[in-house]
LUMMI-348018 format. One record per residue (C-alpha): x, y, z. Coordinates in steps of 0.02 Angstrom, whole numbers, plus 50000, padded with zeros to 5 digits. Example, Ala and Ser with C-alpha at 12.3 -4.5 7.8 and 13.67 -1.06 7.14 Angstrom:
506154977550390;506844994750357;
This chain:
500005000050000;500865015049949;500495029450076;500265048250046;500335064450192;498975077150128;500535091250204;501785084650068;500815084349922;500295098749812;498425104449848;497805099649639;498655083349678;497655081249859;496215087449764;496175072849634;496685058749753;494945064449832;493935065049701;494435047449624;494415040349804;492645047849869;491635043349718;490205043249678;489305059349725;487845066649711;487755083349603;487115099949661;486485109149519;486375125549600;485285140049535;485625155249627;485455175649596;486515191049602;486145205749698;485545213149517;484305200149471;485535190449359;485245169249361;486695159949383;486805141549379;488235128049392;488375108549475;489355107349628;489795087249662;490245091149877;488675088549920;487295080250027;485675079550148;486215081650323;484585085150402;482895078550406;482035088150530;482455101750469;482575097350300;484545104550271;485605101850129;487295106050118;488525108649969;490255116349954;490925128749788;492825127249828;494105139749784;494685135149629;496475127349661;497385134249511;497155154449555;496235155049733;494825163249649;492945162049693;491495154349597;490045164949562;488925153749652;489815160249816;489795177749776;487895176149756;487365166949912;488185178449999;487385194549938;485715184649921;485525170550052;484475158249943;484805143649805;483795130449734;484665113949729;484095104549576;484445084349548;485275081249380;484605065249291;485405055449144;484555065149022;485335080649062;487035075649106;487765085748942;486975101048952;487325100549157;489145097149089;488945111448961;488545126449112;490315119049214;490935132349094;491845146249167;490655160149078;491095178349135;490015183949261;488245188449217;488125178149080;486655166549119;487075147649126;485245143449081;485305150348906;487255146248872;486655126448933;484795126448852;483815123649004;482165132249053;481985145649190;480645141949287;479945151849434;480175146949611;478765148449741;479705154149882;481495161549843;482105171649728;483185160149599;482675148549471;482115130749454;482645120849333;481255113549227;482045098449168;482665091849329;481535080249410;481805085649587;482075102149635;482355111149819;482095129049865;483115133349989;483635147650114;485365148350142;485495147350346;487615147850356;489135150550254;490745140250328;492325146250274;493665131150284;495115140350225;495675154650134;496865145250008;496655137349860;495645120049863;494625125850015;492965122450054;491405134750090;490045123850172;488405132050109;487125126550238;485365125950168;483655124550240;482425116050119;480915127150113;479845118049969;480205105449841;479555100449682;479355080649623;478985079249428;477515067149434;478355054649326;479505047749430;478315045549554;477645029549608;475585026849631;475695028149830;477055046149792;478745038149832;479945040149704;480515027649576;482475027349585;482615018349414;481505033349340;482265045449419;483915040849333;485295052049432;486875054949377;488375056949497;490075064149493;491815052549513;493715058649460;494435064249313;493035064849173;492095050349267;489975050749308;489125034649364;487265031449289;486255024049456;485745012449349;487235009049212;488905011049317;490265023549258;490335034949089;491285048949041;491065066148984;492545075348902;492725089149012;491805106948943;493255118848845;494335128448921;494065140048782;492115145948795;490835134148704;489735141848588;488185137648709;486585130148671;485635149848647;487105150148494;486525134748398;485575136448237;483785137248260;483285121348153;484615110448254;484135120448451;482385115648389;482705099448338;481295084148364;482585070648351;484185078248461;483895076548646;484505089148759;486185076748791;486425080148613;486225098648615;487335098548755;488795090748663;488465099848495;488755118048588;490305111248684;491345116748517;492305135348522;491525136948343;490755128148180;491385122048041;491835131547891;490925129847741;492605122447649;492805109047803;490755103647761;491055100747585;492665092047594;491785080547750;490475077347636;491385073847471;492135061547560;490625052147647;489575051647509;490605038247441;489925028047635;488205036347638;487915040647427;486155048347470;486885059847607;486535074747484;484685069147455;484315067547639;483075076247739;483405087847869;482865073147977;483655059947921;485195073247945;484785073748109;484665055348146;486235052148072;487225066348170;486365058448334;487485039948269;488905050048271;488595060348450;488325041148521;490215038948472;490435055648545;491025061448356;490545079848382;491575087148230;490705074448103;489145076348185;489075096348159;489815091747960;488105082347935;487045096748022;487795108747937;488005099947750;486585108247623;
């Protein structure tokens, strides 16, 4: 057994041990508000119910280890003292992915990630539609574990309503864990599926992603991509040229010799083979391809 002292290793080193080592987690995809009204939202994997009576939850945006800075999430809790924790199922594990990105501040994560705003009943931020579960919250305590890079902020929160979508709901209004369908957060570029074991996700650019508000309207409005696929398509710093399409499609037309005749459909289905490969380039050739 090889043995490591926390002191003697470098904090981003510390920092991945842990995450490999405590894994799975649950994810935190916390909606919260500026002082000026503007929606934030981003997942946070330290996280977990500590409290039934009263309902608390409590989840912890860490200064980031490379530059000591703050997330956004922080700054807002702590101007306005309320979040809404919402659970992040299978189907939205992309486009939870997508908002990770480190957008400037103000920019809202909703739009950039293509989920819905909806309006909570008893605080001030957003819910997200598409998650199944979501808690409004009132933010009773801020714990400050260090002032260094890597440390914690425990952001204690009392749940003040929450919102069950009816279909993962069983007849007598327990839920249905194999509906419900969460995702969880492991090292590196690992998730685990509650009901599938571990995936990955390629980590969201470094560089900004276009965002899901940037797509074209036929493909954001697509009845064949899912919202995983969305997700992945607006995880690219830009599209394809026009010169890059045709020479893609020159050469796949010898594989697929009716690619030119196809419908925008039938476009779309075969860019969704490609995503399942996670072939994003060659999926937005096909999208893109007149």
């Amino acid at each position: 057994m090889t043995s490591f002292d926390p002191n003697t290793l470098e904090t981003r080193k510390v920092h991945s041990y842990l995450l490999s080592a405590v894994a799975p987690r649950p994810i935190a995809f916390a909606s919260t508000m500026d002082e000026n009204g503007n929606p934030n939202l981003s997942p946070f994997s330290f996280f977990n119910v500590f409290s039934a009576n009263p309902p608390v939850l409590v989840f912890s945006p860490s200064r980031r280890v490379r530059d000591n800075t703050v997330k956004h999430t922080l700054v807002n809790v702590e101007a306005v003292r309320e979040v809404v924790i919402n659970v992040v199922s299978y189907d939205m594990v992309q486009q939870m992915s997508l908002s990770s990105t480190e957008y400037p501040r103000g920019v809202n994560e909703f739009e950039k990630a293509g989920f819905t705003m909806l309006a909570s009943e008893m605080v001030k931020p957003f819910r997200v539609a598409e998650s199944p579960v979501q808690f409004e919250c009132r933010v009773n305590d801020i714990i400050h574990l260090g002032a260094e890079g890597g440390a914690g902020n425990l952001i204690i929160c009392e749940v003040l309503k929450f919102h069950i979508n009816n279909t993962v709901l069983n007849s007598d209004l327990t839920i249905n864990q194999e509906k419900l369908d969460l995702v969880s957060r492991a090292g590196g570029s690992y998730y685990s599926r509650a009901k599938m074991g571990f995936f990955e996700v390629p980590k969201p650019l470094s560089t900004l992603g276009i965002g899901v508000d940037n797509l074209p309207e036929d493909i954001k409005n697509s009845t064949v991509l899912t919202g995983n696929d969305l997700g992945m398509l607006a995880n690219v710093e830009s599209l394809p040229t026009k010169a890059e399409v045709a020479a893609f499609i020159d050469d796949r037309v010898k594989r697929y010799p009716h690619l030119r005749q196809a419908s925008r459909m039938e476009k779309h289905k075969l860019a969704q083979k490609f995503l399942s490969y996670g072939d994003v380039k060659s999926a937005w050739h096909i999208l893109l391809s007149e």
